[in-house]
C-alpha positions in Angstrom: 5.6 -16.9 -24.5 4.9 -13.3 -25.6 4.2 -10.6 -23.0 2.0 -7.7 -23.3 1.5 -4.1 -21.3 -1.4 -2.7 -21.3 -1.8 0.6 -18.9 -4.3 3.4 -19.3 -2.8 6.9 -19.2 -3.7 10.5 -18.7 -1.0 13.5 -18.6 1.2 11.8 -16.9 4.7 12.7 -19.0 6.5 13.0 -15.8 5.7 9.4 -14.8 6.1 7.3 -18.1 9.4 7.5 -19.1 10.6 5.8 -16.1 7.6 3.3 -15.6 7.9 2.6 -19.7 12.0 2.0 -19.3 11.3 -0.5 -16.5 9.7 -2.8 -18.9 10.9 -2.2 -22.3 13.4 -5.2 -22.2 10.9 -7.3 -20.4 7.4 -7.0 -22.6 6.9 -8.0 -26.2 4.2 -5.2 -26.9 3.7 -1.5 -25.4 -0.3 -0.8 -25.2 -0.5 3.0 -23.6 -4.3 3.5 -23.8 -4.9 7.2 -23.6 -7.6 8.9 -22.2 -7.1 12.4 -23.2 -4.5 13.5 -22.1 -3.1 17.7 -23.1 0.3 16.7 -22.7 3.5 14.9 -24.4 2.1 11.6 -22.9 1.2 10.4 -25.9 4.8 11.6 -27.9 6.8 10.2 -24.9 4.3 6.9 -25.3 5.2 6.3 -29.3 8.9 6.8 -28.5 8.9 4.2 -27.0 7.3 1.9 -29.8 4.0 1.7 -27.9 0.5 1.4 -29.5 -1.6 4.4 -28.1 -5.1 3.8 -29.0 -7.6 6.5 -27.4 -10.4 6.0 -25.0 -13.0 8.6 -24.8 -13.2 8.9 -20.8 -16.6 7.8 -19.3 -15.7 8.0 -15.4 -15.4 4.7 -15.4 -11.5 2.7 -14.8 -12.7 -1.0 -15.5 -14.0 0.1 -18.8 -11.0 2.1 -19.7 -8.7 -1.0 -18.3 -10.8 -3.3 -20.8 -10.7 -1.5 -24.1 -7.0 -1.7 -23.3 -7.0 -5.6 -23.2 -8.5 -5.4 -26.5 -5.3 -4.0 -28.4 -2.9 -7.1 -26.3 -1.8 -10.1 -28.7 0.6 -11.5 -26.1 0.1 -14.9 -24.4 -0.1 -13.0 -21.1 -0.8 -9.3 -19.9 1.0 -7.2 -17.3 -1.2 -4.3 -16.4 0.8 -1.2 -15.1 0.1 2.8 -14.3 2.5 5.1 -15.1 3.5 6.0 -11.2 4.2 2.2 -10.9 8.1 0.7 -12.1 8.4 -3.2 -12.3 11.2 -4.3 -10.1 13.9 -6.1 -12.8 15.0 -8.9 -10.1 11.4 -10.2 -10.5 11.8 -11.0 -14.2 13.0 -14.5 -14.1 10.2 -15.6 -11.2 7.5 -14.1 -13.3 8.9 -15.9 -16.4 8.6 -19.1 -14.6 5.9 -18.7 -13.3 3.9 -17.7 -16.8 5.5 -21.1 -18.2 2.7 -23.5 -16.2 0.4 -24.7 -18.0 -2.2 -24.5 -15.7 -1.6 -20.4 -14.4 -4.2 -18.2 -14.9 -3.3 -15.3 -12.8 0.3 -14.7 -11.4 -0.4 -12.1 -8.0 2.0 -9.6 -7.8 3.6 -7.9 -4.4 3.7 -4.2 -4.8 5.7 -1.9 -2.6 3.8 1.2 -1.8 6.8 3.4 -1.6 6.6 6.6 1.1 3.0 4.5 2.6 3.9 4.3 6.8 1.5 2.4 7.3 0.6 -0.7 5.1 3.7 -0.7 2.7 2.9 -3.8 0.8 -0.2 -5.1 -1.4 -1.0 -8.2 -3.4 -1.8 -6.9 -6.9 -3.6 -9.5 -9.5 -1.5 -7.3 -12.1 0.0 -10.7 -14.3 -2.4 -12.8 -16.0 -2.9 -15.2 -19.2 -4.7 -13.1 -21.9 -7.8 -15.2 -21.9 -11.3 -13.9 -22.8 -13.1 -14.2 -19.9 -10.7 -12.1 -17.6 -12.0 -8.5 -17.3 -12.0 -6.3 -15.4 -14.9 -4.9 -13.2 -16.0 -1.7 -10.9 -15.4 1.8 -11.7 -13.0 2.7 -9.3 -10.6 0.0 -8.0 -11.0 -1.6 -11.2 -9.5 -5.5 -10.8 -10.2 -8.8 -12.7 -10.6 -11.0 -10.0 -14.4 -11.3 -9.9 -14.2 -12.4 -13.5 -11.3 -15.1 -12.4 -14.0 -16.3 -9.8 -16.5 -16.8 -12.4 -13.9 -18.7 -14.9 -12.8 -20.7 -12.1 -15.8 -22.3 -11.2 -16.6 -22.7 -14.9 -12.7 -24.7 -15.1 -11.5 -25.6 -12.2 -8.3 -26.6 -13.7 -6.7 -22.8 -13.7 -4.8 -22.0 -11.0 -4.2 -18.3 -9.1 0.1 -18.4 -8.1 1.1 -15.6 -6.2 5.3 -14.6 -6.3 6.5 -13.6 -2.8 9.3 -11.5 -3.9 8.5 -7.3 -4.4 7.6 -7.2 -8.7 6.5 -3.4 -8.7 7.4 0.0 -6.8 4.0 2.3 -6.3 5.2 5.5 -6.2 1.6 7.1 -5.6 1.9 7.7 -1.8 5.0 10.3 -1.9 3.8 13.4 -0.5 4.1 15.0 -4.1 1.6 12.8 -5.3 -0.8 12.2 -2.2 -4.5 12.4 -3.3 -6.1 15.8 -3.0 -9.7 16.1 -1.7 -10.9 16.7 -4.8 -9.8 13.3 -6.2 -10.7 11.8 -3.1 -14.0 13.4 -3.3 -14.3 11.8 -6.6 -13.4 8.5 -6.0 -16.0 8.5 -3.2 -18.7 9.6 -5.9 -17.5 6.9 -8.2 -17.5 4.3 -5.5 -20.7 5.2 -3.8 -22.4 5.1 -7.0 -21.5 1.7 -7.5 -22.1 0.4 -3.8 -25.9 1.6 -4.1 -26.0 -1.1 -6.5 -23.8 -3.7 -4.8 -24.2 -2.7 -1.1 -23.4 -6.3 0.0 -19.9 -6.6 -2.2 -17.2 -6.9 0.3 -15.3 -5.6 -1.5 -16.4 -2.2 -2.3 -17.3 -2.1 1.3 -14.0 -2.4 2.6 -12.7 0.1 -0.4 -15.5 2.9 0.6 -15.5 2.0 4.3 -11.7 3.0 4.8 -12.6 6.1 2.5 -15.0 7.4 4.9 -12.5 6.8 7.8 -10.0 8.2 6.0 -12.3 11.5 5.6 -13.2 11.3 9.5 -17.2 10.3 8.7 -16.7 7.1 11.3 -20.2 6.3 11.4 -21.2 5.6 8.1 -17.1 4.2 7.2 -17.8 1.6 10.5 -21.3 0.5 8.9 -19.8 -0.2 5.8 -16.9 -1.8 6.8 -19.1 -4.2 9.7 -22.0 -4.9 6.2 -18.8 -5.8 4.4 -17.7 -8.3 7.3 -21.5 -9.7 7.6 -21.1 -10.4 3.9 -18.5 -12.4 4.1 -19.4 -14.5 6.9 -22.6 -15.2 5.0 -20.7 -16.6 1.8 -21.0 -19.4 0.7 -17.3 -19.7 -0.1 -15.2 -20.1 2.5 -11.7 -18.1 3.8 -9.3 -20.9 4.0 -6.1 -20.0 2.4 -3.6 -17.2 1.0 -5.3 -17.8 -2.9 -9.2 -17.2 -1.7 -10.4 -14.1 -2.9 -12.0 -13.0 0.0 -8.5 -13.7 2.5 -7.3 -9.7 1.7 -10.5 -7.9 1.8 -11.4 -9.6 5.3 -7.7 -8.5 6.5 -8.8 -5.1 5.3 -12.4 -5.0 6.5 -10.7 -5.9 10.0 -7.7 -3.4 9.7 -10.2 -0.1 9.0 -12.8 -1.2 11.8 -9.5 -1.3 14.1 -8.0 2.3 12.7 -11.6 3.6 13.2 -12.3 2.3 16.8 -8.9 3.6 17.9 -10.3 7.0 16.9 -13.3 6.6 18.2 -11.6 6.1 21.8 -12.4 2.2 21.7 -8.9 0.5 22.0 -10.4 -2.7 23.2 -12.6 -3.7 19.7 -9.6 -1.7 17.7 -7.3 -4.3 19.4 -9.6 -7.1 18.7 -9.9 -6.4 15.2 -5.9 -5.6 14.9 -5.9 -9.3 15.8 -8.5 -10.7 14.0 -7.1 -9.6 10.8 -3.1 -10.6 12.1 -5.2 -14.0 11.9 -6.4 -13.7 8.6 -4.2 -16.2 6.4 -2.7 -13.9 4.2 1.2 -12.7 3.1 2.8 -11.9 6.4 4.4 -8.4 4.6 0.7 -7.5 4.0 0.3 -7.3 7.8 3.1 -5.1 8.2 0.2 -2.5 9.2 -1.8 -4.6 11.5 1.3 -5.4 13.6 2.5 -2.0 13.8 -1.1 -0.3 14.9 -1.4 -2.9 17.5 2.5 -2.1 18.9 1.2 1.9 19.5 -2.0 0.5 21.1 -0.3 -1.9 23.0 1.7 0.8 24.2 -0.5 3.3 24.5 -1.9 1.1 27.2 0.8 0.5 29.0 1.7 -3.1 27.7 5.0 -2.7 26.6 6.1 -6.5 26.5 3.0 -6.7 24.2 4.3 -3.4 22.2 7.4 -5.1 22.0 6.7 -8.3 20.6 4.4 -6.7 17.7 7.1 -4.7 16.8 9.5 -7.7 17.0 7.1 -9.3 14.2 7.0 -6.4 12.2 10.9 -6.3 11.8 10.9 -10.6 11.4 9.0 -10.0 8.3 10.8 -6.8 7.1 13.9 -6.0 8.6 13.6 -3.1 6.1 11.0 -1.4 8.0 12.2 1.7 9.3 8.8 2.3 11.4 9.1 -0.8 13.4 12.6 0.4 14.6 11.6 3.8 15.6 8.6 2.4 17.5 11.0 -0.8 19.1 13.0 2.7 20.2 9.9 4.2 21.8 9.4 0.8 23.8 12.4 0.6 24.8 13.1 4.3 26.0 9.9 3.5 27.8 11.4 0.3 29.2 14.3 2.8 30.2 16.6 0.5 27.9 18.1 4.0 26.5 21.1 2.3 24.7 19.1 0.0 23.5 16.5 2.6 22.1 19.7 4.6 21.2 20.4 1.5 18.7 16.7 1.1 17.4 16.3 4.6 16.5 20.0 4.9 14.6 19.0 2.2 12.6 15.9 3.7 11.1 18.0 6.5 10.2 20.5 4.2 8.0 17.0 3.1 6.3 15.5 6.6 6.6 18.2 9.1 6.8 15.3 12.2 6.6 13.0 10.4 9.4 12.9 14.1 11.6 11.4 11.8 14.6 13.8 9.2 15.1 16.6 12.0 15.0 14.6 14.0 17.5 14.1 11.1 20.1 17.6 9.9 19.1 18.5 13.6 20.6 16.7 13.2 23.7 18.0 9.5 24.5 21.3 10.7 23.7 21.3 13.7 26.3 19.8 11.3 28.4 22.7 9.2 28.5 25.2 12.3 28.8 25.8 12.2 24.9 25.6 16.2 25.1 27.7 16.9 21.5 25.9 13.8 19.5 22.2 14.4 21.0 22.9 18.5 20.1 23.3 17.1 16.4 20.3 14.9 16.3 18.3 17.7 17.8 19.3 20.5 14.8 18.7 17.1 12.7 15.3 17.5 13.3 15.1 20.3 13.7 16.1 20.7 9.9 14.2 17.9 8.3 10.9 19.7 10.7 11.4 23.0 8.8 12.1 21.3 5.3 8.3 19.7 6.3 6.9 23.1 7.2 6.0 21.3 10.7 5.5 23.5 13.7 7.8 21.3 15.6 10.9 22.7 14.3 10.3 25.9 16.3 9.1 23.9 19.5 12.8 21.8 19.4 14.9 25.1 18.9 13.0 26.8 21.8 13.6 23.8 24.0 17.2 23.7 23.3 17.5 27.3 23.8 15.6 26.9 26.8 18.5 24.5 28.0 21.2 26.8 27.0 21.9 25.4 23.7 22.4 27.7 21.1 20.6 27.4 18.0 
């Protein structure tokens, strides 16, 4: 069963080395489809025995993404980008899984490393090299319109997803955060292509978030509702983790919630929290949903509600460092301080540079007469604050000053 990469690339010689080692043992055949880039991409690329064909760049990522399937000879193709590593303890699952005969497309779980708020997604990244998967739209290019199509043309093919984390997405450390300007682009590219499509879920709940994310609520909340009235009017229904439709209707719901919360609505941001906690779906992928509807809960005053969202959080990652630091807020709240004490100590074993749990670990600890340990969680903070630039950092020292600390 030969495997091929195929990954479109553009100066990005700091990312490929390690994204390229992560798979060199594992693929058969190195496709690094380059789109002009200025830099050693392309050297670092052939080092590493890759085929780099070039792509003359046309503002469009499903084109680029197909004229790299073109150069693949394996059986099946993994599709990578350079900020992306595949996780080696995956290997054997995905091996397995490419051996039925019946597999089209093997879903991937990719951990969206330094993302707070949603820090897993289900990636259609694995499939059989077949000539009717392609990949479509311009922006948030994917292939799983095309698997629709092939689907209902041979039922026989099947869509597996592997539960386990396969890739690490390192595009959401604060080095590599978007800047408007590519934001503003990828609205351009995205608009352009929902004028044509206005009804595709899809792009709706992809553009939607975008406008929320930019702070224009009323045109990202239209978008987002035409996306949900779309999907209520298809014809195919949302029944199960493997329909289509199952993770844009969790993300439809999730943005309408964000944006109502802004908007000073909490009652439709917590009904559409829950609706998409209900949406059958991965249980990692609601990581986000659970936590938003903790701070809400709170916010309100419901902190046995709070409590039991964050409780779900950590049952389906006890990784989460977030859902401990808010389980500490609850339960400082609660006036459970050596409890909250606990909570926010261990999202400092998983986060040892989280500058908020060491600051509200500081205040629980004075709280409970911990003078010496709270003082060193406070100038914690207060160091990780500075190494963030944050304002904060000058707030703590004058407040420990101001209670005769010295700083």
């Amino acid at each position: 069963m030969k495997l091929s990469l195929c990954m479109i690339v553009r100066n990005e010689a700091a990312n490929l080395p390690a994204c390229l080692t992560s798979v060199k043992d594992v693929v058969d055949e190195l496709i690094v489809l380059d789109t002009g880039s200025t830099d050693e991409t392309v050297t670092i690329a052939q080092s590493f025995g890759a085929q780099v064909p070039h792509f003359a760049w046309c503002n469009d990522f499903s084109a680029a993404r197909n004229a790299s399937l073109k150069y693949a000879t394996g059986d099946w193709i993994l599709v990578l980008d350079a900020d992306e590593r595949l996780v080696p303890e995956i290997v054997p699952a995905m091996q397995q899984a490419m051996q039925q005969p019946n597999a089209l497309v093997i879903n991937l779980l990719r951990a969206e490393v330094g993302a707070v708020q949603s820090p897993y997604s289900l990636v259609s990244r694995l499939f059989r090299n077949h000539p009717d998967v392609q990949f479509s739209r311009p922006y948030h290019a994917l292939v799983d319109d095309s698997v629709m199509q092939l689907l209902q043309q041979e039922p026989q093919w099947q869509v597996l997803s592997l539960p386990q984390i396969a890739i690490r997405h390192y595009g959401y450390e604060p080095s590599t955060i978007a800047a408007r300007q590519k934001l503003d682009q990828a609205r351009t590219a995205m608009e352009e292509y929902w004028l044509a499509h206005p009804d595709d879920p899809y792009v709706c709940s992809k553009l939607g978030a975008l406008y929320i994310q930019i702070g224009d609520f009323t045109q990202g909340v239209d978008i987002l509702r035409r996306g949900l009235r779309s999907i209520a009017q298809s014809p195919t229904p949302v029944v199960n983790p493997q329909s289509s439709f199952a993770p844009i209707l969790y993300e439809l719901h999730y943005h309408l919630a964000i944006a109502y919360n802004r908007l000073q609505q909490p009652p439709t941001a917590e009904q559409h929290y829950r609706s998409a906690i209900q949406v059958p779906i991965l249980d990692c992928l609601k990581l986000g949903a659970y936590n938003n509807l903790g701070s809400l809960l709170q916010a309100k005053g419901d902190l046995a509600g709070a409590k039991a969202a964050y409780e779900a959080c950590l049952n389906i990652d006890p990784n989460f460092a977030v859902g401990y630091y808010n389980m500490g807020m609850v339960l400082k709240a609660s006036g459970q301080l050596m409890e909250s004490a606990a909570q926010y100590q261990k999202a400092i074993a998983l986060n040892p540079n989280y500058a908020e749990a060491h600051q509200n670990l500081g205040v629980v600890l004075l709280k409970l007469g911990n003078i010496l340990e709270g003082k060193q969680a406070f100038l914690r903070a207060i160091e990780l604050h500075e190494r963030q630039n944050s304002p904060e950092a000058a707030r703590l020292r004058q407040g420990l000053q101001q209670m005769g600390f010295r700083v």
